[in-house]
Backbone as CSV, one residue per row, in Angstrom:
resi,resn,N_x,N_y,N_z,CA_x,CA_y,CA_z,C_x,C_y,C_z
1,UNK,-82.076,22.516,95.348,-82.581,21.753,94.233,-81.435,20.882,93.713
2,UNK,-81.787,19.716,93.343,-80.434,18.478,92.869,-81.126,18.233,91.700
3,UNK,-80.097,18.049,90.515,-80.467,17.735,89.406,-79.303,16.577,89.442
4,UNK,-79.514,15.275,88.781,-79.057,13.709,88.636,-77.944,13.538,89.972
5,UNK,-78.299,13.972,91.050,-77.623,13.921,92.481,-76.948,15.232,92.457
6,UNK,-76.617,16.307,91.703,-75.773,17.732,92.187,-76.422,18.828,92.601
7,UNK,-75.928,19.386,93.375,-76.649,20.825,93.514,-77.073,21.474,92.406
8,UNK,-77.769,22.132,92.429,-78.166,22.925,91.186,-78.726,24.068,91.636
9,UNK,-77.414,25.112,91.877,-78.577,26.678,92.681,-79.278,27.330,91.538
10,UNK,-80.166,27.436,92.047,-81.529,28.610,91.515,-81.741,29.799,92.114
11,UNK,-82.103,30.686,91.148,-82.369,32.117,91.753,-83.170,32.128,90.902
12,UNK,-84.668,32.645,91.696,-85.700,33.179,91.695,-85.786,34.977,91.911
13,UNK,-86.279,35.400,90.398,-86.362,36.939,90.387,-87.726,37.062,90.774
14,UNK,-87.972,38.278,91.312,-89.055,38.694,91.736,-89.393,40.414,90.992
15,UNK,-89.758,40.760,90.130,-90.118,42.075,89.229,-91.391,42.353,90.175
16,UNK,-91.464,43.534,90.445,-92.085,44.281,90.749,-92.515,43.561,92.521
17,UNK,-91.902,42.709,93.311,-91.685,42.139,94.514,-92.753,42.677,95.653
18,UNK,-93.035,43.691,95.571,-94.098,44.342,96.717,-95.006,44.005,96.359
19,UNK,-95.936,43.324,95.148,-97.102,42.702,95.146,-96.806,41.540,95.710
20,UNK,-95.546,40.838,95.544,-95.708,39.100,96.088,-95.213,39.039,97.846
21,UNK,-94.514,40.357,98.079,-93.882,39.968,99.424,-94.276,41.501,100.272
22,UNK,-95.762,41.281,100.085,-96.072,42.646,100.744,-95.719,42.998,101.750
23,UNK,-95.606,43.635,102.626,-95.202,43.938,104.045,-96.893,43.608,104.886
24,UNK,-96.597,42.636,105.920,-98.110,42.405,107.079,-98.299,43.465,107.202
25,UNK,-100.087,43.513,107.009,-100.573,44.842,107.663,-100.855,44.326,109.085
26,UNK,-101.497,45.335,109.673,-101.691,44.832,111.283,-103.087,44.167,111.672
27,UNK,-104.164,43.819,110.811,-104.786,42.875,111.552,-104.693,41.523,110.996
28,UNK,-105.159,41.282,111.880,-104.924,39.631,111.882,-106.065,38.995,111.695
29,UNK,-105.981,37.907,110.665,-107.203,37.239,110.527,-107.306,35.667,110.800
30,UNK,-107.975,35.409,111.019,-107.913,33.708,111.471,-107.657,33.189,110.074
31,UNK,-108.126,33.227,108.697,-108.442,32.700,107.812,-107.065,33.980,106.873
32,UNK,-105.658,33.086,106.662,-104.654,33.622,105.835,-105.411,34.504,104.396
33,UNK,-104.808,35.040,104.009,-105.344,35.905,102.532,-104.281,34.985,101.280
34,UNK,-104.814,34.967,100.279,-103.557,34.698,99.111,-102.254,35.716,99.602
35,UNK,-102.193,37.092,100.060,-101.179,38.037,99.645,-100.211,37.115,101.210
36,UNK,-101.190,36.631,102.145,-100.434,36.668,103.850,-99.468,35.251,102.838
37,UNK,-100.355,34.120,102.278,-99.692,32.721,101.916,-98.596,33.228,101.223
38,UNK,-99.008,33.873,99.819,-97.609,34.313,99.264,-96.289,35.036,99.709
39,UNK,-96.781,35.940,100.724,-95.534,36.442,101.491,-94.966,35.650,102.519
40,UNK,-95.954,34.230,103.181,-95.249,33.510,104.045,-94.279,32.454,102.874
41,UNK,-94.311,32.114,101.552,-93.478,31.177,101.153,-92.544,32.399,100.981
42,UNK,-92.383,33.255,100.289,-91.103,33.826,100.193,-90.236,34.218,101.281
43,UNK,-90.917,34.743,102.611,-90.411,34.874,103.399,-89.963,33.548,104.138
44,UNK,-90.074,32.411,103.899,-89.325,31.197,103.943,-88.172,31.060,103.060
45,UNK,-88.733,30.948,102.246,-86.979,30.994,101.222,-86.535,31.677,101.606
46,UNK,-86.921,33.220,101.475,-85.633,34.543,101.945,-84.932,33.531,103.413
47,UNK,-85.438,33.391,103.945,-84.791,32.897,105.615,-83.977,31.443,105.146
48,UNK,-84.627,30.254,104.644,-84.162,28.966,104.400,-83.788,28.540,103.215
49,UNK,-83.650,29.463,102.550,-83.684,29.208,101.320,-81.801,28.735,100.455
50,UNK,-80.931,29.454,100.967,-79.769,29.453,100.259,-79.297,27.537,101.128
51,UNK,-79.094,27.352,101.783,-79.134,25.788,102.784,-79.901,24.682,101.274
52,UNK,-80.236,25.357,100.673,-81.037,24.148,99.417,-80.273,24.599,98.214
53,UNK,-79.678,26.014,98.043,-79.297,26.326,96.977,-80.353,27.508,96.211
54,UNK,-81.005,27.871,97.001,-82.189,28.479,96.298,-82.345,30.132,96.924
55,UNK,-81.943,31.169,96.206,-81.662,32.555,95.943,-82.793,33.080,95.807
56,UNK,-82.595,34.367,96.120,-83.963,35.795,95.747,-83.715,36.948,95.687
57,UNK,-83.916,37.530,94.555,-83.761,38.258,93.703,-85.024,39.643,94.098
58,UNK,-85.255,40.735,94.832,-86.398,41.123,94.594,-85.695,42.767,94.051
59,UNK,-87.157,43.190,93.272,-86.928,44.123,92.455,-88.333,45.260,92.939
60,UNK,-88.215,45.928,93.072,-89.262,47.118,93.795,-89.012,48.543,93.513
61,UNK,-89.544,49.182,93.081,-90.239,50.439,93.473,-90.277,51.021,94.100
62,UNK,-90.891,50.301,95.292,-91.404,50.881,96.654,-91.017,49.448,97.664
63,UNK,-89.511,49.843,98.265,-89.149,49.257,99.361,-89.596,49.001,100.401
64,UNK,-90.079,50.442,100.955,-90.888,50.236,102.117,-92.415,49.806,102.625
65,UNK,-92.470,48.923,101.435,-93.514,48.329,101.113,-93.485,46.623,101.475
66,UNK,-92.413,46.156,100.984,-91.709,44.722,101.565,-91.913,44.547,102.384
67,UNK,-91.589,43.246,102.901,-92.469,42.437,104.095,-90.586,42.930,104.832
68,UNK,-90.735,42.891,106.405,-89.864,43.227,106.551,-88.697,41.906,107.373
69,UNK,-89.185,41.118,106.951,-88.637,39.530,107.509,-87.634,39.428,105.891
70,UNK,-88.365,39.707,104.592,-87.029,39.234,103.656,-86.054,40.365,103.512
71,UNK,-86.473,41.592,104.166,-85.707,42.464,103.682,-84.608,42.120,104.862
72,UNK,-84.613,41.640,105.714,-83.798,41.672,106.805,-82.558,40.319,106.026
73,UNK,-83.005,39.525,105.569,-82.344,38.498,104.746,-81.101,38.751,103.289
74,UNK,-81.593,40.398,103.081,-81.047,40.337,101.815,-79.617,41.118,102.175
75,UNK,-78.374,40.637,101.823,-77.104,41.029,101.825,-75.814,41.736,100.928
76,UNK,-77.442,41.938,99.622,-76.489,43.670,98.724,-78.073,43.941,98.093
77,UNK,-77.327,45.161,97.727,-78.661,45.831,97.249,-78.128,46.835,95.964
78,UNK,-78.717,46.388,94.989,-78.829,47.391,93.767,-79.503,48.507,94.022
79,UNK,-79.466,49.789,94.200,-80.519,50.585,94.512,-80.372,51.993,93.338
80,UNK,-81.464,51.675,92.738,-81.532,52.856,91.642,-82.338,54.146,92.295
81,UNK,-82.704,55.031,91.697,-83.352,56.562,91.681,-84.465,56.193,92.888
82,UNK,-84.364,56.570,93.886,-85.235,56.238,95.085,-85.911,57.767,95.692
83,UNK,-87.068,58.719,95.149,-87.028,59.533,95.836,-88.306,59.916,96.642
84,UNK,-88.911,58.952,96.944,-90.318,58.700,98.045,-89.289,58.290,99.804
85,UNK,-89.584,59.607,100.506,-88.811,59.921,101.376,-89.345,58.493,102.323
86,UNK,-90.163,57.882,102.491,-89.979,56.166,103.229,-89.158,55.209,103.088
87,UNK,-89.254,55.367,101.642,-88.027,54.172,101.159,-86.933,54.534,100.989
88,UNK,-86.359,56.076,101.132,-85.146,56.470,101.892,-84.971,55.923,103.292
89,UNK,-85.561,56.107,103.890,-85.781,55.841,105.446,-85.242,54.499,105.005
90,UNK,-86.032,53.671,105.038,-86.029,52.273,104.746,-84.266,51.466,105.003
91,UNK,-83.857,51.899,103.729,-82.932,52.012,102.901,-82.172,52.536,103.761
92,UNK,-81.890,53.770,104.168,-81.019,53.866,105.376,-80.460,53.482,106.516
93,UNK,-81.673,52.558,107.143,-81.325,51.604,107.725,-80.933,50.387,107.270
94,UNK,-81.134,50.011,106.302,-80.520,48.257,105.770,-79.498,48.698,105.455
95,UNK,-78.776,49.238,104.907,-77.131,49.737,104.909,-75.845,50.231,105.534
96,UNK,-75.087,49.767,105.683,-73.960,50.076,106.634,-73.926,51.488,106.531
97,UNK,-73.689,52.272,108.020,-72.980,53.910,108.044,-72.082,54.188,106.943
98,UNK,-71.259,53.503,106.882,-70.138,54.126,105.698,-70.697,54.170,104.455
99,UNK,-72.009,53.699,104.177,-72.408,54.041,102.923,-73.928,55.241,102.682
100,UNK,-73.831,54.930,103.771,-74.748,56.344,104.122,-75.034,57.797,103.563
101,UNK,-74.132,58.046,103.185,-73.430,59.778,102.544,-74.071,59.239,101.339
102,UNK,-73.547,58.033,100.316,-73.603,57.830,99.179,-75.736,57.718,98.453
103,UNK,-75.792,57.313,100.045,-77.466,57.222,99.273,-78.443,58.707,99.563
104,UNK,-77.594,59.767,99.723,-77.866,60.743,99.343,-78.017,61.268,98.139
105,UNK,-77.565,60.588,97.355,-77.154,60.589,95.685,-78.680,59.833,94.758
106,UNK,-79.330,58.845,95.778,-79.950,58.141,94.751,-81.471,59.095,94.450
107,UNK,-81.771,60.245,95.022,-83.217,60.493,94.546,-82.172,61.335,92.987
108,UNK,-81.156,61.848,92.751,-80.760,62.101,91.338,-79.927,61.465,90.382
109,UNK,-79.909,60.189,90.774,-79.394,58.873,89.516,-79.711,59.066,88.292
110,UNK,-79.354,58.526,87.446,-79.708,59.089,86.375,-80.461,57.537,86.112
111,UNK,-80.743,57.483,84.367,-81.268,56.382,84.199,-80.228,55.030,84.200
112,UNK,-80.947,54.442,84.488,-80.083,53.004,83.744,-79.020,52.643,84.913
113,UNK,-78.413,53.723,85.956,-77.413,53.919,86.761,-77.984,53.147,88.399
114,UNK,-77.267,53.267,89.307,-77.269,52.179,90.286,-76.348,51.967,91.052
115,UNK,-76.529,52.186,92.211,-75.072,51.879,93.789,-75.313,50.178,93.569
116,UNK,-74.549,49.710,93.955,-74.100,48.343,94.156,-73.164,48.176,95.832
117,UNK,-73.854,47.641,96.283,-73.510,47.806,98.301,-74.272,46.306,98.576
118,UNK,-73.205,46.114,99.399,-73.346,44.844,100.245,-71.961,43.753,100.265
119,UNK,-72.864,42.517,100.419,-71.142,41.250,100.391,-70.945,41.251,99.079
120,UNK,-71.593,41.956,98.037,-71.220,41.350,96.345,-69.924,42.240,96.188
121,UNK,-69.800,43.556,96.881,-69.029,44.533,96.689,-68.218,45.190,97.670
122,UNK,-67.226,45.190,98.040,-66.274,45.701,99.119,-66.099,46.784,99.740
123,UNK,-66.651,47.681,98.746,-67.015,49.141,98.801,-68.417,49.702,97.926
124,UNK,-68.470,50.495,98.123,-70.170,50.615,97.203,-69.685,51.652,96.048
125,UNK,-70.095,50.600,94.939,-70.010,50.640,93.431,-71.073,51.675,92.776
126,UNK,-70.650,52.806,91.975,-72.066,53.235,91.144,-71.907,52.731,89.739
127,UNK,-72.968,52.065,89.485,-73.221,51.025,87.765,-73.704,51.039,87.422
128,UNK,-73.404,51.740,85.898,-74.409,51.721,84.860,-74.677,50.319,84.294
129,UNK,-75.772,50.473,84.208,-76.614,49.031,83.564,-76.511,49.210,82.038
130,UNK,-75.832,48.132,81.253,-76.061,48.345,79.954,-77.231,48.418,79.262
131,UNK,-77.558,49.162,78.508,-78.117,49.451,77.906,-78.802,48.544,76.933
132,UNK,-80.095,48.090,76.547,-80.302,46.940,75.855,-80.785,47.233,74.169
133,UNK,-80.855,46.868,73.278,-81.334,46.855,71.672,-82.751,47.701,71.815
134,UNK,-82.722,48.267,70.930,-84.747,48.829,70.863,-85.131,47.150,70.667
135,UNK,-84.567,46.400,70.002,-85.464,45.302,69.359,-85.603,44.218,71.151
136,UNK,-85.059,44.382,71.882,-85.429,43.794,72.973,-85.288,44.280,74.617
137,UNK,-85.689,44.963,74.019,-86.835,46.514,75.554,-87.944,46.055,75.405
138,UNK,-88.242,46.300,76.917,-89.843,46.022,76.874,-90.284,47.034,77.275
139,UNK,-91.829,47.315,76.142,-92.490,48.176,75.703,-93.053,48.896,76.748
140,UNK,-92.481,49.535,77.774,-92.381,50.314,78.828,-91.810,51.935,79.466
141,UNK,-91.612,52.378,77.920,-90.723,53.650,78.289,-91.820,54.373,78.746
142,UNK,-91.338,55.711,79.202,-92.477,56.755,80.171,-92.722,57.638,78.593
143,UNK,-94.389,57.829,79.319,-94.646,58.671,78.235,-93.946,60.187,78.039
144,UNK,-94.146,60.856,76.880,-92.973,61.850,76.913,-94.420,63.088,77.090
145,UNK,-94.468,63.256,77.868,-95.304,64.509,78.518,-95.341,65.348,77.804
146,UNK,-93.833,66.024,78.135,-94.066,67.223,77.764,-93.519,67.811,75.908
147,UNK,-93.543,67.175,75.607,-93.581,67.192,73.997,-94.440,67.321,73.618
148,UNK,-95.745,66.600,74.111,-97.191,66.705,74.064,-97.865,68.211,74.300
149,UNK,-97.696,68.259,75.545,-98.041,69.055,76.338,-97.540,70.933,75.620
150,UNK,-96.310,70.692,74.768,-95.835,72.261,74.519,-95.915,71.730,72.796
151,UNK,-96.536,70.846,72.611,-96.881,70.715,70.941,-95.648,70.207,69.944
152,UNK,-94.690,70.013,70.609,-93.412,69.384,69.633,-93.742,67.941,69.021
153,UNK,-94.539,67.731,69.589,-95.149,66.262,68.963,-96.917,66.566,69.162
154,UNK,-97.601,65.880,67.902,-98.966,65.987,68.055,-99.314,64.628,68.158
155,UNK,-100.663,64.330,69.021,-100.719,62.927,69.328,-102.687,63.289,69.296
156,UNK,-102.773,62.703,68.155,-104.547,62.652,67.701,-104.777,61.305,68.594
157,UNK,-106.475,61.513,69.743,-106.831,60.743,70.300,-108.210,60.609,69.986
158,UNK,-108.609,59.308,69.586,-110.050,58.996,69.493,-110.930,59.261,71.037
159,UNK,-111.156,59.878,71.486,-111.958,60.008,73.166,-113.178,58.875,73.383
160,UNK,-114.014,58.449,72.383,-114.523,58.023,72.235,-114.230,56.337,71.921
161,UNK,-113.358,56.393,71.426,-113.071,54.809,71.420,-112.105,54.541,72.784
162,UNK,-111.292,55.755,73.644,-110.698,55.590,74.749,-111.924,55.223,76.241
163,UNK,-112.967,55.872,76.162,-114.616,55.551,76.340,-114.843,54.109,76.278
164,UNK,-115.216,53.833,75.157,-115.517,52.476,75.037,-114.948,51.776,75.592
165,UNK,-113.620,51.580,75.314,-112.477,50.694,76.055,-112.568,50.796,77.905
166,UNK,-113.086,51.928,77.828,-112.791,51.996,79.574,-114.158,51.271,79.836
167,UNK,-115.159,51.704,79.781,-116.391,51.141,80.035,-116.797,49.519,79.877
168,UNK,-116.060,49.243,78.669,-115.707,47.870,78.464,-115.125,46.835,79.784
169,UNK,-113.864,47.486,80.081,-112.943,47.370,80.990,-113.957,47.336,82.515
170,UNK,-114.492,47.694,82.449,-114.966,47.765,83.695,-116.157,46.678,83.780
């Protein structure tokens, strides 16, 4: 991308990335799907993309879910609390042997925490992610179960207006 004749690199984040860069399933259709189009532009950038100035950022869950043309493209990897034994697999292979031992560590990361491996880092880094304001988190924490569940907190539910809403919803 050139802004008044200069380069101007861009990086494009991708949150939650396995909806936009799904991994091909195996049949094939004459007539592309939205999910085949959307995973063929990213999987263009991932491949052609830095030659323009233009980066990708993907963020997942579930690795072994990715299309496996950008994952082959990407050259460090943040990898937080991973403990769905595929995307170990996964993950084991996109990483050099010498760091191997270390992603034994990630199904008990803690929160917020994170290996840092690839060309960004010389050796593989564990990093805590700072921590952000209550006033700008997004409204996403996990529900607290078991507070509920053994009565340390009481949580009154309308069933009936949770009803409505669903039925609505549908």
């Amino acid at each position: 991308m050139k802004l008044n004749k200069q380069s101007l690199p861009t990086v494009l984040i991708l949150e939650e990335a396995h909806t936009f860069v799904a991994k091909k399933t195996s049949q094939v259709e004459e007539i592309p799907t939205p999910t085949d189009m959307c995973r063929g532009i990213f999987e263009r950038i991932a491949r052609e993309g830095r030659k323009f100035g233009l980066g990708l950022v993907l963020s997942s869950q579930r690795p072994s879910e990715l299309s496996e043309t950008v994952l082959s493209q990407c050259n460090s990897f943040l990898l937080h609390r991973i403990t769905n034994d595929r995307d170990q697999q996964l993950i084991s292979r996109l990483v050099p042997e010498s760091a191997r031992g270390l992603l034994r560590e990630l199904p008990s990361l803690p929160t917020r925490n994170c290996v840092l491996l690839g060309i960004t880092s010389r050796v593989p880094v564990l990093v805590e992610v700072k921590s952000l304001d209550e006033n700008q988190r997004p409204i996403s924490d996990d529900p607290d179960f078991w507070s509920v569940w053994t009565k340390k907190q009481s949580r009154e539910i309308d069933w009936s207006k949770v009803v409505k809403e669903w039925v609505r919803a549908s």
